[in-house]
C-alpha positions as CSV (number, residue, x, y, z in Angstrom):
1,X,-12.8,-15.3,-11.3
2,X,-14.8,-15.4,-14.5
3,X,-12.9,-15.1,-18.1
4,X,-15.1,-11.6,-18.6
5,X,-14.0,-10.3,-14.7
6,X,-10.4,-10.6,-16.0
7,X,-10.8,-9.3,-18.9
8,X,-12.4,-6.6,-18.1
9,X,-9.9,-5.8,-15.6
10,X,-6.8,-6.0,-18.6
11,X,-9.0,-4.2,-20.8
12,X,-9.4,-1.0,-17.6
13,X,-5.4,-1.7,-17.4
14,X,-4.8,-0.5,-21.1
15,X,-7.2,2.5,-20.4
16,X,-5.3,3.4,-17.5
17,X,-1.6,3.1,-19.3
18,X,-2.5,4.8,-22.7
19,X,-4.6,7.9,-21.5
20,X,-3.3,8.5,-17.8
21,X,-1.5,11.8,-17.9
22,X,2.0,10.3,-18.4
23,X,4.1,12.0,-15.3
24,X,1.9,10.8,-12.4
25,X,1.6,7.3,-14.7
26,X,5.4,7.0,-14.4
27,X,5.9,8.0,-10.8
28,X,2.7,5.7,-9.4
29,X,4.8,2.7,-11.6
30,X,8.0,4.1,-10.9
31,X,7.5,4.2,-6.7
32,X,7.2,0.8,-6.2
33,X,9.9,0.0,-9.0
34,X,12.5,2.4,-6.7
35,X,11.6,0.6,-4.0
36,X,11.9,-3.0,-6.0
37,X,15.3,-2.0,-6.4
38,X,16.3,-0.7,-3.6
39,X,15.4,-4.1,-2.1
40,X,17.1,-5.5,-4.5
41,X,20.5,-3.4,-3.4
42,X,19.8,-4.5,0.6
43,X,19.7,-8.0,-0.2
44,X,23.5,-7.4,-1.0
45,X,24.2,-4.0,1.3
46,X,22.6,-6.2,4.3
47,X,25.1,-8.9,3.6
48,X,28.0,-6.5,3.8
49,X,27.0,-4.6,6.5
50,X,26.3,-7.5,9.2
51,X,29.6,-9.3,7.7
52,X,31.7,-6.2,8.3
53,X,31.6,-7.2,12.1
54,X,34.0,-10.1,11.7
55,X,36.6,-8.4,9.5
56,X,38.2,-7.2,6.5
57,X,38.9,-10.7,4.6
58,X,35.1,-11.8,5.3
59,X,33.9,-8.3,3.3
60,X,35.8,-8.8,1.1
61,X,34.4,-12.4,0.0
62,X,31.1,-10.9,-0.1
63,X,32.6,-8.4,-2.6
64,X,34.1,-11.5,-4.3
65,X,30.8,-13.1,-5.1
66,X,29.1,-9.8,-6.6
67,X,30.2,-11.3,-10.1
68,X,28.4,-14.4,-9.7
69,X,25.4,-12.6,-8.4
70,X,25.4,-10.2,-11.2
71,X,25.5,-13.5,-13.5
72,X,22.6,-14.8,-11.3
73,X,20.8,-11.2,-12.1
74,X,21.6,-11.2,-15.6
75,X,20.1,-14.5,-16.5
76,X,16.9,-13.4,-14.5
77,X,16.9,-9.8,-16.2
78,X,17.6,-11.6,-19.8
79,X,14.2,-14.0,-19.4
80,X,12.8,-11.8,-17.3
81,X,12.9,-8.4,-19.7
82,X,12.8,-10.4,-22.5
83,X,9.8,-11.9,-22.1
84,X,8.1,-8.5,-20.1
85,X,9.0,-6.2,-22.9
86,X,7.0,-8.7,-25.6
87,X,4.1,-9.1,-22.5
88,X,4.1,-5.4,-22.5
89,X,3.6,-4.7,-26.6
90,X,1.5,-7.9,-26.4
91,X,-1.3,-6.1,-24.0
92,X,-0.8,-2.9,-25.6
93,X,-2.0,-4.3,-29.0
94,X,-4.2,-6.3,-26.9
95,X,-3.4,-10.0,-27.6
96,X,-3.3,-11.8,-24.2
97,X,-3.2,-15.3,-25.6
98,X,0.7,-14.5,-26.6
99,X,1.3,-12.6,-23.6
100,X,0.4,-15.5,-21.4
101,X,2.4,-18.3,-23.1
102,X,5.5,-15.9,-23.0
103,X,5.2,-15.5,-19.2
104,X,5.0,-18.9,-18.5
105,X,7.9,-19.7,-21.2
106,X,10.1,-16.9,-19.8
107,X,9.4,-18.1,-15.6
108,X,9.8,-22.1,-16.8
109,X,13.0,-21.4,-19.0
110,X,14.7,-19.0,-16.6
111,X,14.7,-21.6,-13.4
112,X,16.2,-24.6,-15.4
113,X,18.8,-22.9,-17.0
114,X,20.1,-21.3,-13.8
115,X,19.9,-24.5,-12.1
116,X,22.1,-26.0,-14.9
117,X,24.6,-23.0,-14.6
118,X,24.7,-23.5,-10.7
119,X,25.3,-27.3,-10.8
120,X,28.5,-26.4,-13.3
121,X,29.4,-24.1,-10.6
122,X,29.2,-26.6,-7.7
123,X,31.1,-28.7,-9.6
124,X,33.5,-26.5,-10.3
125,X,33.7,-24.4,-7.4
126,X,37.3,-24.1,-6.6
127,X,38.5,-22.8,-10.0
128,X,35.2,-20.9,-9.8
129,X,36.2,-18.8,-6.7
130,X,39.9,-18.3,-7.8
131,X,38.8,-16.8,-11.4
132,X,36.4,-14.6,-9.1
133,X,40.1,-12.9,-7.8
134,X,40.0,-14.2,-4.7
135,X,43.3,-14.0,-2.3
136,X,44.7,-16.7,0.1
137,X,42.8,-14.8,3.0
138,X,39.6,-14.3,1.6
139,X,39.5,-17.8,0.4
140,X,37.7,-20.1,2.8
141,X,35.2,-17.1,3.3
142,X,34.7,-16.7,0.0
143,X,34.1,-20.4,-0.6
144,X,31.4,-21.2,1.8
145,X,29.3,-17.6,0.6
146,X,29.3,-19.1,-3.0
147,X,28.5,-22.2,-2.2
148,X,24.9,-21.4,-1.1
149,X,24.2,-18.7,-3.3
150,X,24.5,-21.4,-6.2
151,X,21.9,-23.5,-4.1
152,X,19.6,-20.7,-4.3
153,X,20.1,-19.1,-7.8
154,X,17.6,-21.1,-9.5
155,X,15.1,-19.3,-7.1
156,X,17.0,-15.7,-7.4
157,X,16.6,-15.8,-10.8
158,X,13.1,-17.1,-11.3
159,X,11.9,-14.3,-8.9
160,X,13.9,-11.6,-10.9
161,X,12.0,-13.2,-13.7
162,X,8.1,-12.4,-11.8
163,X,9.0,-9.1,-10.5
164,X,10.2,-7.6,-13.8
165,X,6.8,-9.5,-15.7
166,X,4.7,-8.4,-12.8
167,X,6.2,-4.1,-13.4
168,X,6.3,-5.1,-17.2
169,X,2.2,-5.4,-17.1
170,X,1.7,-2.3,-14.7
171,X,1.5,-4.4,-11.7
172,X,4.9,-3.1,-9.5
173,X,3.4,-2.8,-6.3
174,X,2.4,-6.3,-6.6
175,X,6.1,-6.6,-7.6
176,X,7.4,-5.0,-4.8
177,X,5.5,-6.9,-1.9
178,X,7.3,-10.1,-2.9
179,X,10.4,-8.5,-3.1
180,X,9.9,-6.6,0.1
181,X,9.3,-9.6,2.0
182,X,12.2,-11.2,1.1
183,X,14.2,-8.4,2.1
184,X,13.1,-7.9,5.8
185,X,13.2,-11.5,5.8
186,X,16.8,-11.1,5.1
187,X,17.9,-8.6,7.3
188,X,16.2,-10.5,10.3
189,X,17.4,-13.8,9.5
190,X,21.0,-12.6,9.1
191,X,22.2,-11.6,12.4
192,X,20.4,-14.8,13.8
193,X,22.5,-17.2,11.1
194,X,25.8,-15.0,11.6
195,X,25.6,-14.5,15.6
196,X,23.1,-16.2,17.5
197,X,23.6,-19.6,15.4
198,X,27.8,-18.6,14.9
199,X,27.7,-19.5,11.1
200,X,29.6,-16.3,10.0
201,X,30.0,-16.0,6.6
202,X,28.3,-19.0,5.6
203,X,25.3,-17.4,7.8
204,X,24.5,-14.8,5.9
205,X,24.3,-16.7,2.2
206,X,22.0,-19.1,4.1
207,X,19.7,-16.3,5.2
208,X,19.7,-14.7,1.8
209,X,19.1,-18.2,0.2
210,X,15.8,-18.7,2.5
211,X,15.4,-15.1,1.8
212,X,15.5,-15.3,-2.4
213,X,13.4,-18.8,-2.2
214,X,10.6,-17.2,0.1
215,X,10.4,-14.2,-2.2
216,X,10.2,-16.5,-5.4
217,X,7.1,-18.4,-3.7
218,X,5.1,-15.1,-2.7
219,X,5.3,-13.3,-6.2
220,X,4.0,-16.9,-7.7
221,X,1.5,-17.5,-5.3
222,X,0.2,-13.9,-4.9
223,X,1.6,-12.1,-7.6
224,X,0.3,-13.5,-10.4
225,X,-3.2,-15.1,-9.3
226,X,-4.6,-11.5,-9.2
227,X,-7.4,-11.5,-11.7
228,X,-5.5,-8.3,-13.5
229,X,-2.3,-10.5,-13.8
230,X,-1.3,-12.7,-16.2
231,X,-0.9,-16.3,-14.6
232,X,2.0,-18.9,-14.8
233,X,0.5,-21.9,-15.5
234,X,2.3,-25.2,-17.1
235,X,-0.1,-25.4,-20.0
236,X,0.7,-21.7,-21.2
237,X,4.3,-23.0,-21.1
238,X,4.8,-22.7,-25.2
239,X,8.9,-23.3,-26.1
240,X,9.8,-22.3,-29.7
241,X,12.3,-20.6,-31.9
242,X,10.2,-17.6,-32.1
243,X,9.3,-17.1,-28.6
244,X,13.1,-17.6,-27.7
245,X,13.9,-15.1,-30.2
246,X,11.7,-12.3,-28.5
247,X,12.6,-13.4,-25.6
248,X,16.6,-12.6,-26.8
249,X,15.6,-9.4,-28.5
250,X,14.4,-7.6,-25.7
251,X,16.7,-9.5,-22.6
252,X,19.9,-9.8,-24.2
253,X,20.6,-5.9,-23.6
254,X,20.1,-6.7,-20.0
255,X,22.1,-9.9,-20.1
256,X,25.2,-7.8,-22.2
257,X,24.6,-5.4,-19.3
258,X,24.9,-7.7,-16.3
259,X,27.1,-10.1,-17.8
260,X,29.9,-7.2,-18.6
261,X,29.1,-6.1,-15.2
262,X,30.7,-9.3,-13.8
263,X,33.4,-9.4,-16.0
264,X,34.5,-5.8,-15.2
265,X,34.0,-6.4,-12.0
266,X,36.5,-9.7,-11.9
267,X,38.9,-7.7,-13.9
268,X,38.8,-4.9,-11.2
269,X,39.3,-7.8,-8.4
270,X,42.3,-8.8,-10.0
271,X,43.6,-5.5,-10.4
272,X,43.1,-4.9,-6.7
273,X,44.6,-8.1,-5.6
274,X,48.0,-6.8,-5.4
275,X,46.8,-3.6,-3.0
276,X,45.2,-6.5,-0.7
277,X,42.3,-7.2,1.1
278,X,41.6,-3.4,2.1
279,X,41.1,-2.7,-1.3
280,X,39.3,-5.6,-2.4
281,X,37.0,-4.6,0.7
282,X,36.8,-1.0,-0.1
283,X,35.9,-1.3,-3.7
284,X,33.5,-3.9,-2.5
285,X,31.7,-1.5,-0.6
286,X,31.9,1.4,-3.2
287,X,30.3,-0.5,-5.7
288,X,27.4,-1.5,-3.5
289,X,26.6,2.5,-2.6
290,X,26.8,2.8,-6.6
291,X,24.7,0.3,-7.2
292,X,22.5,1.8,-4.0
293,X,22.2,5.1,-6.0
294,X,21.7,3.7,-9.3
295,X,18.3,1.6,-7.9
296,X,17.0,5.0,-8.4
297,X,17.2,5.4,-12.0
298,X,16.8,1.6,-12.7
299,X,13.8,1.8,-10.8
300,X,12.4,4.9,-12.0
301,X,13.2,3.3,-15.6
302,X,11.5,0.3,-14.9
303,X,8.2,2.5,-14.3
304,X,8.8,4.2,-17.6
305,X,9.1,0.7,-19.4
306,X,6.4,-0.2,-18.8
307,X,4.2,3.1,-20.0
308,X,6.9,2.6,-23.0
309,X,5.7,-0.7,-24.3
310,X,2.1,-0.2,-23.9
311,X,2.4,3.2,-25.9
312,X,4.3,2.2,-28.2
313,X,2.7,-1.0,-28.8
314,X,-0.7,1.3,-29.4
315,X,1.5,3.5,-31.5
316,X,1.1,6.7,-29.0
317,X,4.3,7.7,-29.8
318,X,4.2,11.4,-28.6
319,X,3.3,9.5,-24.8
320,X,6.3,7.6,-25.2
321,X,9.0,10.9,-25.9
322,X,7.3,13.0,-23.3
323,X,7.5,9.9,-20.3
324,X,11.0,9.6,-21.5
325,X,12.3,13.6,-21.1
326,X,10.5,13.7,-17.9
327,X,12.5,10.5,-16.7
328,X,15.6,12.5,-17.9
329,X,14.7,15.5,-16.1
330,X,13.5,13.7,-12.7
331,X,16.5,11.4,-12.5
332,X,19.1,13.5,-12.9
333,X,18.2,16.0,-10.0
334,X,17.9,13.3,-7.7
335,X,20.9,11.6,-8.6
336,X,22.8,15.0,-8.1
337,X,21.1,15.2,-4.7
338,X,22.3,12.0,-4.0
339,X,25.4,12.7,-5.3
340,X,26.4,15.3,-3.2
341,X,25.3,13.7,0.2
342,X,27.3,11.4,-0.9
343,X,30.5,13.0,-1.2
344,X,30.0,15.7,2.0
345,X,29.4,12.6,3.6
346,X,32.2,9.4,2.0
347,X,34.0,9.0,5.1
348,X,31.3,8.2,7.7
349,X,29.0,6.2,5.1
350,X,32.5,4.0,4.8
351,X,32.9,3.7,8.3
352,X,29.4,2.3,9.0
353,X,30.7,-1.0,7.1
354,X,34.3,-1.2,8.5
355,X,34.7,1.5,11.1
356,X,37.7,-0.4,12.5
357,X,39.9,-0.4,9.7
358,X,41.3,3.0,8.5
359,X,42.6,2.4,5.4
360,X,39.5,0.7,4.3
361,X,37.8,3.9,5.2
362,X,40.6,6.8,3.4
363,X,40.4,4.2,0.3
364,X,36.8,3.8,0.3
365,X,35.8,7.3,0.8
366,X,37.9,8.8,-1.8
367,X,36.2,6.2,-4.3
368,X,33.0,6.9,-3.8
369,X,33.5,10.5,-4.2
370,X,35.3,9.6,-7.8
371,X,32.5,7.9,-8.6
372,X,30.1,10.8,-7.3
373,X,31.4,12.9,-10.1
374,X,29.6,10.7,-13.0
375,X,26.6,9.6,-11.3
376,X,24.0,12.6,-12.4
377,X,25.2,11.8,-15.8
378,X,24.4,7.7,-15.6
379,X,20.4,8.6,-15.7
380,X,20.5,9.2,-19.1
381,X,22.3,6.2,-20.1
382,X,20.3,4.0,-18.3
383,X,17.2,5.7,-19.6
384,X,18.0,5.3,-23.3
385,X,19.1,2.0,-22.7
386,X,15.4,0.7,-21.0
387,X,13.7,2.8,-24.2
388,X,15.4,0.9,-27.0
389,X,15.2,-2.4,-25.2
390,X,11.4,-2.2,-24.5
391,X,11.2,-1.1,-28.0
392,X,12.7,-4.0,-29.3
393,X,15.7,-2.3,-30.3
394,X,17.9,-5.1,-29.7
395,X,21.1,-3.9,-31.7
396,X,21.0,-0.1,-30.2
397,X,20.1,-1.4,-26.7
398,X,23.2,-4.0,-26.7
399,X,25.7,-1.6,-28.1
400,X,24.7,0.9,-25.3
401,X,24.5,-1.7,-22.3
402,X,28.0,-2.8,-23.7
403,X,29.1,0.7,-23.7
404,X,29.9,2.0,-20.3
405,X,31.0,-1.3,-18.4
406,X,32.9,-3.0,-21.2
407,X,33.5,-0.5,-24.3
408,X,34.9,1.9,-21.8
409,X,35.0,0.6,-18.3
410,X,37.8,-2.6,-19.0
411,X,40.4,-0.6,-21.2
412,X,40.0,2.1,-18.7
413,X,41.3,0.0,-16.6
414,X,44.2,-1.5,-18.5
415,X,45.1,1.9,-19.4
416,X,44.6,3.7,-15.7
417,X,46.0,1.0,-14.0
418,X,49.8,0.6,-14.9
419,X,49.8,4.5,-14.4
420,X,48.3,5.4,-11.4
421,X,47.9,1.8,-9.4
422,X,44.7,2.2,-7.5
423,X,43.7,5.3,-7.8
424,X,43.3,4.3,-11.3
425,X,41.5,1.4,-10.7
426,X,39.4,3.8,-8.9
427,X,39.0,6.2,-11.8
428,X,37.9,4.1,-14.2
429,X,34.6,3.8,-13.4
430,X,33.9,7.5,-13.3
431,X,35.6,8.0,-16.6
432,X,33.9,5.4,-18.2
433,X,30.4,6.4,-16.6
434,X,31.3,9.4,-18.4
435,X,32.5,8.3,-21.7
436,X,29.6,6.1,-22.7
437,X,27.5,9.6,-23.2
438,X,29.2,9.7,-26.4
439,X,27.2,6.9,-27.7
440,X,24.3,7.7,-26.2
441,X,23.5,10.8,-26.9
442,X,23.3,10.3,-30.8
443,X,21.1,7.4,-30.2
444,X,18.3,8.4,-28.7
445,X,18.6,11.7,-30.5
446,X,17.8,9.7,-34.1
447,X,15.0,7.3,-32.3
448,X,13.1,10.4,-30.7
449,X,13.5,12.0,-34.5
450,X,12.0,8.9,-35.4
451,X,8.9,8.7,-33.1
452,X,8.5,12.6,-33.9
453,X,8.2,11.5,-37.7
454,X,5.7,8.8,-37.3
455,X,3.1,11.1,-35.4
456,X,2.5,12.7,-38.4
């Protein structure tokens, strides 16, 4: 491939993103995005689900580890959105040079500094898997699950790190075969590791390891040698204070927001220890439907960012408000059709993950409908959150992606709690979802005032 091949074919890219009429821009980005993360929610869901065969206390360690993963997440979100919004501006003003060197900075930095936070946590792993609010029963199960997922988070995070570069430059179908692989990969290898091969537990965090490492090496290999794609190559790898310092104004919203995730999500473990494993196991399962319906709206936000940062990086700034309301719009329908499926439907969805245990079922069930309440109203959150980040809005974008799971979310809890046991626990997420509109409404309110002002 010749140096005027590819640049003709960036050059065709920034045509296509800043005069494409911006609703079928946003859903041809935004399909392969939903998908993306919906992949990204089966990797976990497929884990649960084959696990829920051999009892309560082993579904329950795999909800024990979602902290760690979203740690694992957050560090490939933080290098990964930090460096694709700057890629993003960087092609919509046109200056490749920069946008290269940040993409290999970003991929290089994000592998080593998760393999450094996973030997910690092998080294550590017993006072690791208590402070994740483990009980005596879940234990040993929970143990052996961690203990290859920090194997493979180098490779989690340095493909969380491609796939958001890859839909940061327009490129999310290219994104999503990497992804997708890995997935089916997943759900194949895990009955063979838990059943056929009697691993249990430990079975299915091998098969996700393989799974993670094998989706890493596609979206490197395939991913980002397309001449329309910027390449990771060592000699574009470019360290320094100022690259770092994009990189932290546009991830560390994303790292705030998984990082707080984790911690809420330990507090809430330790809340539920009392109840037992039931609960542990049907909280568990309650956040991994939420997370199911929120792949929507992070997906469909992830093809706005996108169509964001290239606008506004070209100063279109009347491209960027109208992407964003029809986002709004789209998002909250579909999350209020998903919404009410699944509320008519708690009890059965419960039951596909542990249809032998009742009260993991009545518990589950009446969660998820509490947090079926707040979910059309989480689009908009989410939304505002991706628009300040990509804008390099660092200081609105962190107060926001602090907002709902550790403004409101953790004294919820410590409030809710004493009161009402677990059906406060179960509350606080709803209330919280709710709650965090307060700050973002006013928000984006003053930045679209903003971007109205400067078109003139």
């Amino acid at each position: 491939m010749s140096v005027n091949e590819a640049s003709q074919a960036k050059n065709e890219k920034f045509t296509r993103m800043t005069t494409t009429p911006v609703e079928g821009l946003v859903l041809s980005l935004a399909g392969p995005s939903i998908t993306i993360m919906l992949i990204s929610a089966l990797y976990n869901m497929a884990d649960t689900y084959f696990v829920s065969s051999l009892g309560t206390s082993q579904v329950a360690a795999v909800g024990i580890a979602f902290p760690l993963m979203a740690v694992i997440q957050a560090m490939g979100f933080f290098f990964g959105q930090g460096s694709g919004n700057y890629i993003s501006r960087a092609l919509g003003a046109q200056d490749t040079e920069n946008a290269y060197r940040m993409a290999a900075t970003g991929f290089i930095s994000s592998f080593f500094a998760m393999a450094i936070i996973a030997g910690a946590g092998l080294v550590c792993l017993k006072p690791l898997i208590e402070g994740l609010g483990t009980t005596q029963t879940i234990r040993p199960f929970a143990t052996e699950y961690v203990f290859f997922i920090l194997l493979a988070s180098p490779w989690m995070a340095a493909a969380t790190v491609l796939n958001q570069q890859l839909r940061f430059q327009g490129s999310a179908a290219i994104a999503m075969v990497g992804m997708l692989s890995g997935a089916i990969l997943n759900i194949f290898l895990d009955p063979i590791f838990i059943f056929v091969l009697g691993f249990g537990v430990k079975g299915a965090a091998i098969a996700t390891m393989i799974s993670q490492i094998t989706s890493c090496l596609i979206l490197l290999c395939y991913g980002t040698t397309r001449k329309d794609s910027i390449p990771i190559k060592l000699k574009y790898f470019s360290p320094s204070a100022a690259r770092y310092a994009e990189m932290f104004r546009g991830g560390i919203p994303a790292l705030l927001r998984q990082g707080i995730m984790s911690i809420s999500t330990i507090i809430i473990n330790h809340f539920a220890r009392p109840y037992g494993d039931a609960a542990i196991a049907a909280i568990s399962i309650t956040n991994r439907l939420g997370m199911f319906a929120n792949s929507v709206v992070l997906g469909f936000g992830q093809g706005f960012q996108p169509v964001c940062g290239f606008n506004y990086g070209a100063k279109l700034y009347s491209r960027v408000k109208k992407a964003f309301w029809f986002c709004v719009h789209f998002c909250f329908i579909g999350l209020l059709i998903i919404s009410a499926a699944l509320a008519i439907f708690a009890p059965q969805i419960i039951a596909l993950f542990r249809k032998d245990d009742l009260e993991v079922i009545t518990l589950g069930a009446r969660g998820l409908r509490l947090l079926c309440v707040s979910l059309p109203f989480t689009g908009i959150v989410i939304l505002v959150n991706m628009m300040t980040q990509t804008m390099g809005k660092a200081m609105e974008a962190s107060i926001i992606a602090l907002s709902r799971q550790g403004l409101f979310l953790i004294p919820c809890l410590f409030a809710l709690s004493p009161v009402l046991g677990l059906l406060g626990i179960q509350l606080a997420t709803p209330v919280s979802n709710l709650a965090s509109l307060i700050i973002v409404i006013p928000v984006s309110s003053r930045i679209l005032k903003i971007l109205s002002v400067k078109e003139v």
